[in-house]
C-alpha positions in Angstrom: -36.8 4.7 -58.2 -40.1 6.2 -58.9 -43.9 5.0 -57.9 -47.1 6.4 -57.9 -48.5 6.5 -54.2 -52.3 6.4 -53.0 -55.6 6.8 -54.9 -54.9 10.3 -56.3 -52.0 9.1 -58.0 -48.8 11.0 -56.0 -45.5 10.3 -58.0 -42.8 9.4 -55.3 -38.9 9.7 -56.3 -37.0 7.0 -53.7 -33.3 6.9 -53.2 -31.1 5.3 -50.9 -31.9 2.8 -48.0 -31.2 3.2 -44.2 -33.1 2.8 -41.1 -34.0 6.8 -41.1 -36.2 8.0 -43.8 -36.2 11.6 -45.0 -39.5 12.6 -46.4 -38.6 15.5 -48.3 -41.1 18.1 -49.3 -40.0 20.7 -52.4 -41.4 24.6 -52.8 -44.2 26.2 -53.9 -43.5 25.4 -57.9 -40.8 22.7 -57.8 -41.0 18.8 -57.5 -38.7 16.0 -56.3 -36.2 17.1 -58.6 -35.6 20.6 -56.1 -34.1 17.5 -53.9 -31.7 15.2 -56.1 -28.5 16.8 -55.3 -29.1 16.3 -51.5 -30.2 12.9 -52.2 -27.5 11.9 -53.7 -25.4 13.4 -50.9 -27.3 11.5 -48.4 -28.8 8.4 -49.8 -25.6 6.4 -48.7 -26.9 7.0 -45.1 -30.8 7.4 -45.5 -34.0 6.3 -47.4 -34.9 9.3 -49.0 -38.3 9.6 -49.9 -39.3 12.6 -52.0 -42.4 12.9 -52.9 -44.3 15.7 -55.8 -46.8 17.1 -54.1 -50.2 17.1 -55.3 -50.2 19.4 -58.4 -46.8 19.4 -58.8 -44.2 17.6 -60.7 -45.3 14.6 -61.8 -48.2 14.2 -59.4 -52.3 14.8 -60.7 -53.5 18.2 -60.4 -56.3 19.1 -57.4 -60.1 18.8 -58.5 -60.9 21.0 -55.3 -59.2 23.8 -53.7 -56.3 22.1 -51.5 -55.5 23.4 -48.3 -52.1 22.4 -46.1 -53.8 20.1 -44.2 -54.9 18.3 -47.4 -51.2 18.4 -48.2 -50.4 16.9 -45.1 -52.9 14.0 -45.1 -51.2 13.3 -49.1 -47.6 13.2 -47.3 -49.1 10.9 -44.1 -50.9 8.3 -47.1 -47.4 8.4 -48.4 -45.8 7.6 -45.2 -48.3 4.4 -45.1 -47.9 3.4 -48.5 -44.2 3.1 -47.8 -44.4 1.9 -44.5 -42.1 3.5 -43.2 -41.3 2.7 -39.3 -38.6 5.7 -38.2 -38.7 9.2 -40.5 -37.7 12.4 -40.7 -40.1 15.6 -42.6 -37.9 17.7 -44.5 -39.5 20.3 -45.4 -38.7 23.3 -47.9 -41.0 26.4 -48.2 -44.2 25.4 -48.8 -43.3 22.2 -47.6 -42.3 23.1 -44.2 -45.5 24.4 -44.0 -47.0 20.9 -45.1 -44.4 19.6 -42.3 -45.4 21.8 -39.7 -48.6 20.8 -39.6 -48.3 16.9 -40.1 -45.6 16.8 -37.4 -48.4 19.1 -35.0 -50.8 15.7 -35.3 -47.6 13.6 -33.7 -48.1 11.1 -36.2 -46.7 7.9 -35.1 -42.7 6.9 -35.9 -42.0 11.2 -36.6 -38.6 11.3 -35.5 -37.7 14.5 -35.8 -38.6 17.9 -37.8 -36.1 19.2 -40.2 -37.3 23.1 -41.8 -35.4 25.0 -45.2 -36.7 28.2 -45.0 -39.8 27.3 -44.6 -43.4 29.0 -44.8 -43.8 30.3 -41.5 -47.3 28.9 -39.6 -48.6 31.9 -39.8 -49.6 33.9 -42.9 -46.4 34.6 -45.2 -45.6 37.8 -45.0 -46.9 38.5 -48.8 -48.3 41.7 -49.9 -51.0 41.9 -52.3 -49.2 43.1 -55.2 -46.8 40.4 -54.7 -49.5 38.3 -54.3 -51.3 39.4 -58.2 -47.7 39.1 -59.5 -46.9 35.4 -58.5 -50.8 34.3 -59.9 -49.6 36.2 -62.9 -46.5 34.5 -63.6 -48.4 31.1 -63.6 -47.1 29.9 -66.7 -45.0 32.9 -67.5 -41.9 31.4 -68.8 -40.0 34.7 -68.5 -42.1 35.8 -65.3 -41.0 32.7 -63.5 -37.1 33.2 -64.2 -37.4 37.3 -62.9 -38.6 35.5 -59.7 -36.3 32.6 -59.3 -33.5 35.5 -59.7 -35.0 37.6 -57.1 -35.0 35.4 -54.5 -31.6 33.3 -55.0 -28.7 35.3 -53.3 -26.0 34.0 -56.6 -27.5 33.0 -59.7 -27.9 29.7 -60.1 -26.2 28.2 -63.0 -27.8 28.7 -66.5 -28.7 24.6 -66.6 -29.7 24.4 -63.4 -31.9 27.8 -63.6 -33.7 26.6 -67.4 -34.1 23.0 -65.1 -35.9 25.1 -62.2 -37.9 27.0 -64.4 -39.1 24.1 -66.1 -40.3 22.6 -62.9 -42.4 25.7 -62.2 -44.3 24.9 -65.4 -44.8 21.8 -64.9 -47.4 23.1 -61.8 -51.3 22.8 -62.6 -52.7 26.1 -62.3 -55.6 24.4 -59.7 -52.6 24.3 -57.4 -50.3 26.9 -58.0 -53.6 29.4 -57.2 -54.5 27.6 -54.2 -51.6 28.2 -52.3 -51.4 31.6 -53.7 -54.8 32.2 -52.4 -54.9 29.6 -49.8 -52.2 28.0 -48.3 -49.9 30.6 -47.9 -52.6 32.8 -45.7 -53.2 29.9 -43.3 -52.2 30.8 -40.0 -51.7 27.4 -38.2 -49.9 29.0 -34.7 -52.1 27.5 -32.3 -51.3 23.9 -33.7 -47.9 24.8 -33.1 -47.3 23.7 -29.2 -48.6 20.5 -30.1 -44.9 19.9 -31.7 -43.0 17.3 -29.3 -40.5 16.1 -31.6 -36.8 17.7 -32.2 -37.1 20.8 -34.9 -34.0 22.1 -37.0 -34.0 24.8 -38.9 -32.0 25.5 -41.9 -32.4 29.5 -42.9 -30.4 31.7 -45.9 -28.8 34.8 -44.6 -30.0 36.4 -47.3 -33.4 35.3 -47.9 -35.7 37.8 -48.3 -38.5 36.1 -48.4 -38.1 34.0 -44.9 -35.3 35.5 -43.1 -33.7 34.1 -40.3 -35.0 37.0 -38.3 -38.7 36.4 -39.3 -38.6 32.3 -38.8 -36.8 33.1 -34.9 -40.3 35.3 -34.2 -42.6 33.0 -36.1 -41.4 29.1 -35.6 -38.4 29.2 -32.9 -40.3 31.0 -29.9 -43.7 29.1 -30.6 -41.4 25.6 -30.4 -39.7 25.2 -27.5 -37.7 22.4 -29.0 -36.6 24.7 -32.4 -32.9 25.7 -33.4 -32.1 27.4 -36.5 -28.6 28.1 -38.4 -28.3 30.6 -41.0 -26.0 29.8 -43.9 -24.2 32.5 -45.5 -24.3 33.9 -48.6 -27.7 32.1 -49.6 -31.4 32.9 -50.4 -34.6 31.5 -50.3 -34.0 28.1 -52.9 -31.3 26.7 -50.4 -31.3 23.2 -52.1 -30.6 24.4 -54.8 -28.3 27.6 -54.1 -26.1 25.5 -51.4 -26.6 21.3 -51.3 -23.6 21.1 -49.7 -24.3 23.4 -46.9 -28.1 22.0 -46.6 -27.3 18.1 -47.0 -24.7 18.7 -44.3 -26.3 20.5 -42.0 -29.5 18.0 -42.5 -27.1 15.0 -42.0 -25.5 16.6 -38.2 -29.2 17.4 -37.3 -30.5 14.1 -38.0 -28.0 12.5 -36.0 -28.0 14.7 -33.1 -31.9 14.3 -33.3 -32.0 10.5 -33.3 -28.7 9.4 -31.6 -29.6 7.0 -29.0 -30.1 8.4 -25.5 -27.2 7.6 -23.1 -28.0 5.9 -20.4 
């Protein structure tokens, strides 16, 4: 089922029912959609709540330049819209990011933190000319599928690839350049310690954009309650590349992280 959520018109994809929500946040350029084959993997278990971020997908496109905490207040206004009581932030990406720093406010009912190679908290590790070529490729129908490729560690299957690149087009240009610009330079480290809540992280072995070795320096040693796994033979679009591997590693870390506590 889809909805729009809160006065700036957020389109929410819902799925499954359960007394754990998974708020599930795509990448920089996808929507929703990056999530359906985990939801369908995991919606027998869990309310799975995926929302497009602002500027993506199906959602409206920024009037002002967004930053990640703007992101984050979207995500909480969905949260109260839904009303949901016990949840856990999946985030992907940019969406870990956006995770990162909602879960740092300790909003009430946050269960736990799951990450897919996400953003670090600190500035990505970007270099300018990277930087000129992703603002380039806005639009860039070509452009876009040369950097899906580069950062998948098997190609994705040709239907699945023309689906993702699709998504990325579907971005407003507003928001594609503000995280670009923006988002992706915000260094949020000091909120970090302010994390109380259980934190998994799912990393590819072979991303090059967030390896595992980066996100143990930048998110495991400033959260005392982080543990990453690497899977193998994957890059940087892990929902996409291994659903399998990601919806059952999300499932064992959501029920290690809200089992009850023995007495």
């Amino acid at each position: 089922m889809a909805r729009a959520v809160n006065d700036i018109g957020l389109h929410v994809v819902e799925q499954g029912a359960g007394d754990v929500a998974l708020v599930l946040l795509h990448y920089f350029g996808g929507s929703a959609q990056a999530w359906a084959a985990i939801s369908n993997q995991l919606a027998a278990e869990y309310h799975c709540v995926a929302p497009d971020l602002r500027g993506f997908g199906a959602s409206v496109a920024p009037t002002t330049d967004i930053t990640v905490s703007d992101y984050a207040d979207d995500v909480a206004a969905v949260i109260a819209a839904l009303q949901l009581e016990r949840y856990v932030l999946v985030g992907h990406s940019m969406g870990g990011k956006i995770a990162l720093a909602l879960a740092a406010r300790r909003p009430r009912g946050l269960a736990a933190l799951i990450l897919v190679a996400p953003s670090p908290p600190t500035p990505e590790p970007m270099t300018e000319d990277a930087r000129a070529s992703f603002l380039a490729a806005y639009g860039d129908r070509a452009a876009i599928e040369q950097a899906i490729n580069k950062i998948t560690a098997q190609p994705l299957a040709p239907a699945l690839l023309a689906e993702v690149v699709a998504d990325n087009l579907r971005a407003s240009h507003a928001a594609w350049r503000a995280w670009l610009e923006g988002g992706s330079r915000e260094d949020l480290a000091a909120q970090m310690p302010a994390i109380a809540v259980p934190v998994g992280i799912i990393a590819g072995a072979s991303d090059p954009n967030f390896p595992p070795a980066l996100l143990e320096r930048e998110i495991v040693r400033r959260i005392r309650t982080a543990q990453l796994v690497a899977v193998a033979n994957a890059g940087h679009l892990l929902p996409l590349e291994a659903p399998a591997d990601v919806a059952r590693l999300i499932r064992s870390y959501v029920q290690s992280f809200t089992a009850p506590a023995v007495a």
